[in-house]
C-alpha positions as CSV (number, residue, x, y, z in Angstrom):
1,X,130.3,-24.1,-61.3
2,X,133.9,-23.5,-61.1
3,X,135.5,-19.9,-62.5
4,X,138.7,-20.7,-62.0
5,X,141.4,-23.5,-62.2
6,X,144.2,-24.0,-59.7
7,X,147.7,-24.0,-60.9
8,X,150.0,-25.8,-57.9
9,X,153.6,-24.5,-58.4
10,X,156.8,-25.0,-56.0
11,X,155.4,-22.6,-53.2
12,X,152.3,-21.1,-54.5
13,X,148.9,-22.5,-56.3
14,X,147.6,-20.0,-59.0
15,X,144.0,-19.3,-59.6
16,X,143.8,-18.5,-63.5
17,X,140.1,-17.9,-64.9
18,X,138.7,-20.4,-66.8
19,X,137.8,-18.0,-69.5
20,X,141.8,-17.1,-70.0
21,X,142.7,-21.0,-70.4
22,X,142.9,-21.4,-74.6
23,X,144.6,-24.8,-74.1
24,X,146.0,-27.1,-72.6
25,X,149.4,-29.6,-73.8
26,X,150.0,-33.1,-71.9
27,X,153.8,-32.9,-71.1
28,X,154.3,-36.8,-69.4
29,X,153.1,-36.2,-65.8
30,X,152.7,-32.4,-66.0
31,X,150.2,-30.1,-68.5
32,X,151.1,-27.0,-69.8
33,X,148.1,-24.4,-69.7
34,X,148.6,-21.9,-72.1
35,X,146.0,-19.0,-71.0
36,X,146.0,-15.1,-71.8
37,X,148.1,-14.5,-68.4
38,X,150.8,-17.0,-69.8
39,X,151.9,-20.2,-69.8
40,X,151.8,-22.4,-66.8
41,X,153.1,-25.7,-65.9
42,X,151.1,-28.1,-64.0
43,X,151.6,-31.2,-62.5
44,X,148.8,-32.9,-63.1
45,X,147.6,-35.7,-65.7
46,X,145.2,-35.1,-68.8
47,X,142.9,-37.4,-67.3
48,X,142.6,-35.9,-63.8
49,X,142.7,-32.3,-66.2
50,X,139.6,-32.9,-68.4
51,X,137.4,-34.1,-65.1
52,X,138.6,-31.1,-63.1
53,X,137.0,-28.9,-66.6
54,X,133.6,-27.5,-67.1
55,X,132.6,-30.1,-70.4
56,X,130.4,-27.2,-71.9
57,X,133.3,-25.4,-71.9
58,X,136.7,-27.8,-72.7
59,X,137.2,-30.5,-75.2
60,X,140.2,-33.1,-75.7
61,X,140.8,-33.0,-79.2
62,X,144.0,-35.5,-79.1
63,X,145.5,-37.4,-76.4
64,X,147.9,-34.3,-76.2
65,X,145.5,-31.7,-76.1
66,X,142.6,-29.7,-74.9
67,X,141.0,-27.1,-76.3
68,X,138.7,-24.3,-74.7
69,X,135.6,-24.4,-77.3
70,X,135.2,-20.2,-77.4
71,X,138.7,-20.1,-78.6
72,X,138.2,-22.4,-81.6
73,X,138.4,-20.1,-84.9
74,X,138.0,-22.8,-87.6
75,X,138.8,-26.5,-88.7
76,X,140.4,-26.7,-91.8
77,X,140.6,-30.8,-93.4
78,X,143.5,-32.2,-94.7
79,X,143.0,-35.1,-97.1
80,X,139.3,-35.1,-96.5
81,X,139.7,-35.4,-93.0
82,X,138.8,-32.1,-90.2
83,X,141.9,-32.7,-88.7
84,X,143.6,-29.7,-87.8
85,X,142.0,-26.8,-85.3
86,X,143.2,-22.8,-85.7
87,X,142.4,-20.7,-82.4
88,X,141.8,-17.0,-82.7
89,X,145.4,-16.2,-81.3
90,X,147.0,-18.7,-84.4
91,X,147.6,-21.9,-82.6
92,X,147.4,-24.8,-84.6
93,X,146.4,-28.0,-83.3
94,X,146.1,-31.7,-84.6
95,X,142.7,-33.3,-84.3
96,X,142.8,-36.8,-83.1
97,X,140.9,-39.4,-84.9
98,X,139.4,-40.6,-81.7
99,X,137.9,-37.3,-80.5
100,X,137.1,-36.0,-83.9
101,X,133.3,-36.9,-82.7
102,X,133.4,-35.5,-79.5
103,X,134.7,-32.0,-80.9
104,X,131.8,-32.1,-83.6
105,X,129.6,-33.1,-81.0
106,X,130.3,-30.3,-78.4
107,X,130.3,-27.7,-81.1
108,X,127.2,-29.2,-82.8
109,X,128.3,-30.1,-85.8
């Protein structure tokens, strides 16, 4: 299994530990990985992202967005709905309706 995931930059790729990563923002043909170490910018689609990621380990909880699970603190509902995620370091993120079920699936809810 994979430890780390790298980061290609102009002139240098990046190894940054999987276990840093707390999430990661699509930015049109680039991703923004936001880990302990910093924030990076990748070129790189969501889609080619999330296959790249260990699945016991990384969720996509909106088009937008991917969450490491250990980071999640809580889900809090809006309306009735769980649709907003808190991460230990205070990040809020919006829970997509279409991968609603696959977060409560991978945290076994």
């Amino acid at each position: 299994m994979k430890r780390v995931f790298p980061v290609r930059s102009v002139g240098k790729i990046e190894l940054v530990p999987l276990n840093e990563i707390r999430w990661i923002k699509g930015a049109a043909n680039y991703v923004e990985i936001h880990a302990a170490s910093g924030k990076y910018m990748h070129r790189e689609t969501m889609h080619n992202v999330i296959e790249q990621l260990d699945a016991s380990m990384f969720v996509r909880i909106h088009r937008s967005a991917i969450v490491n699970l250990e980071q999640i603190k809580e889900i809090s509902s809006e309306l009735g709905r769980y649709s907003l995620l808190v991460l230990h370091d205070g990040t809020e993120l919006k829970i997509g309706n279409a991968y609603r079920d696959a977060l409560f699936d991978a945290l076994n809810l």
